[in-house]
N, C-alpha and C positions, 0 to 999 in steps of 0.2 A: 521442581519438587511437587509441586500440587497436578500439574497434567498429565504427567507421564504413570502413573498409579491408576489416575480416572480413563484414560486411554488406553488401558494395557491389553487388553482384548478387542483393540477397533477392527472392523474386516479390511481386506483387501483394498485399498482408493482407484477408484477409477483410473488413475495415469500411469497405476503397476498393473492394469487387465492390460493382453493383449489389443492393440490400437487397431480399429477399426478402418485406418489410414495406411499412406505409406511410408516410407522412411524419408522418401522423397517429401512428403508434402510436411513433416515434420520439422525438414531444413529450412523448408519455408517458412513455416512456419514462427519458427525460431528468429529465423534471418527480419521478416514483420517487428517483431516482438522487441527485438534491437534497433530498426528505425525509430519506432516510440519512445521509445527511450532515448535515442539522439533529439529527435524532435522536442521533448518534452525537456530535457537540459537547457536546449537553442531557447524555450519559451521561458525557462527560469532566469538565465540570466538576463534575457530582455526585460523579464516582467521586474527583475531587483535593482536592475541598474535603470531603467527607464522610467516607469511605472511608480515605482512604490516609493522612491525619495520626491515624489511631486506629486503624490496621490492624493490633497485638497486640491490643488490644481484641476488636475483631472477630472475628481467627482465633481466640480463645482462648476466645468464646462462641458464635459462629457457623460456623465452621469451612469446613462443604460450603457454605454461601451465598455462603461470600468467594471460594471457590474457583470456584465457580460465575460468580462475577460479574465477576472478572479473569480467566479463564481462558475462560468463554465467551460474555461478552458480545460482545468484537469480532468472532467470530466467527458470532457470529448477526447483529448491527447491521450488518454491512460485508461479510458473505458471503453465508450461507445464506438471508436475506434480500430481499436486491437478487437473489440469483443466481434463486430460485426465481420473483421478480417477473419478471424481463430473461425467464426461459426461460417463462411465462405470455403477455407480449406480443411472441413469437415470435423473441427473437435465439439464433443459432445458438450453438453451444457453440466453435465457432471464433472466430469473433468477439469471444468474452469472452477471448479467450489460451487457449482449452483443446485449440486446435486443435495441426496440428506445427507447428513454429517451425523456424528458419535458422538454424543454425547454435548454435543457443542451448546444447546441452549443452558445445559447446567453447566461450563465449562462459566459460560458470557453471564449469569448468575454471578457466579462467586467473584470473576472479576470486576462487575460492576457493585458488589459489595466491599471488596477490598480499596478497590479506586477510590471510591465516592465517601468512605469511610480517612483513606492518606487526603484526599481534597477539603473537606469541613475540618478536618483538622488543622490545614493549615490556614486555614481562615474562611469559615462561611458565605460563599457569595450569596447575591442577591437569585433569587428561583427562575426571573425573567429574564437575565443577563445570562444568566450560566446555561437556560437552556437553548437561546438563541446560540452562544456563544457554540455550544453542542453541533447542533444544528451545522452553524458554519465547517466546522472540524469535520465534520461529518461528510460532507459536499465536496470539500477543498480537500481532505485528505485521506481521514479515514476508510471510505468506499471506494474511491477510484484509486488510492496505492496499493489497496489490500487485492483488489480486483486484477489489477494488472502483475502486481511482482508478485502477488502468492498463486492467484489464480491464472494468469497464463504464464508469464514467463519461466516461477520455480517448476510449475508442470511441464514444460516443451525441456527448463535442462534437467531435472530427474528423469525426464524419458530418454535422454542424450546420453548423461553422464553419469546416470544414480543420484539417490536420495541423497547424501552426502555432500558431493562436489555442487548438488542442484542447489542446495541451501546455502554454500559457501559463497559462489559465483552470484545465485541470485542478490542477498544479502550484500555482496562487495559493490555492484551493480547498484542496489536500493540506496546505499551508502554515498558512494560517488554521485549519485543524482539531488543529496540535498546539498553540493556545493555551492551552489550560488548563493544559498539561503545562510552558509556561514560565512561566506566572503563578505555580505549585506549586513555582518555585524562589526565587521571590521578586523584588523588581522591579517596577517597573510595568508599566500597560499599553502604554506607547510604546515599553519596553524585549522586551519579549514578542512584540512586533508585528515588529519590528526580525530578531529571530532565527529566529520564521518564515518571512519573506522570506528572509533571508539563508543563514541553515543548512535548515531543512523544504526551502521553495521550490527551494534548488538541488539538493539532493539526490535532490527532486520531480523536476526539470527531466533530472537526469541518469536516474533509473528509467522516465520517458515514453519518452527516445531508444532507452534499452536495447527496451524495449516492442514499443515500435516497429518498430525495427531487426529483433527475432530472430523478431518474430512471434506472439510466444508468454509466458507467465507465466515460466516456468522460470528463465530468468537473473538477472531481475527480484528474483524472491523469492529466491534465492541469495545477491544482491547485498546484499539489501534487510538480509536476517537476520544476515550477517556485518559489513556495516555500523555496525548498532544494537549488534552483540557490542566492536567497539572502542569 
């Protein structure tokens, strides 16, 4: 209700111009973009079933490895990774959301007033806590998810299969990948299943339109990062 008014005259996005590529390198593309995404599931449930039930442990013998591995695995698996791939078989930096975007700084504006306004409401945190905590969200999720399933993968399937199905597929896709993280709370697997559909998936569903709509990453991960903080 609030984007789609503010965006109603956005231009053209780069991943509906004619592609300076082939269709060929396109499948490639794509077919990249889903190894990451296998790889980065393989790294979740190692990292919940391994890692994170014995994570004093670990800090307290291994310290730079743990911090290394939560701090910059997503960031290499879902960023630096794909991005250096994507920019190898020739997609433009626009294209991946690095371009300018519509409207997108007032878009990440209002959302970080509405956010920040539902969070102090439900209880004031401390200034130093909340913006480390920021920070972290930020590293771990909000930049390297936004970067990978908005910025390459829903653009390689909106150039496959249109805007539509690209949103669907990516979102079902963004969904299915926070499995491990609902298994890790306990439940089964048809309960796990259930809440990436329902919670990932639409939340999925709503960070594509942002995407989409502003053009660009910016609002996206703004959204994304304060999202995860409440």
């Amino acid at each position: 209700l609030l984007i789609l008014p503010l965006t109603a005259n956005a231009p053209t996005p780069a991943w509906k111009v004619a592609a300076a590529y082939s269709r060929r390198k396109l499948w490639w593309q794509t077919f990249f973009a889903l190894l990451n995404v296998a790889l980065f599931i393989i790294y979740a449930f190692w990292l919940f079933d391994s890692l994170v039930p014995h994570i004093s442990f670990w800090r307290q013998h291994y310290l730079l490895l743990t911090n290394l591995i939560i701090w910059g695995a997503p960031l290499v698996i879902l960023c630096l990774l794909p991005l250096g791939i994507m920019r190898l078989l020739s997609v433009p930096w626009n294209e991946l959301g690095f371009g300018r975007g519509y409207r997108s700084w007032l878009i990440s504006g209002i959302y970080c007033l509405i956010l920040l306004c539902i969070l102090f409401l439900m209880g004031p945190p401390t200034l130093s806590g909340f913006f480390v905590h920021l920070i972290q969200l930020f590293l771990q999720a909000g930049f390297p998810e936004e970067v990978f399933f908005r910025g390459i993968l829903l653009t390689r399937l909106i150039r496959l299969f249109g805007t539509k199905w690209g949103i669907v597929l990516s979102t079902l896709i963004f969904g299915i990948m926070h499995m491990a993280l609902n298994l890790s709370k306990g439940g089964s697997i048809l309960l796990a299943l259930c809440e990436a559909i329902l919670s990932q998936a639409t939340a999925g569903i709503i960070l594509a339109i942002i995407f989409v709509r502003t053009r660009n990453l910016l609002a996206g991960v703004v959204f994304h990062t304060l999202l995860d903080a409440i």
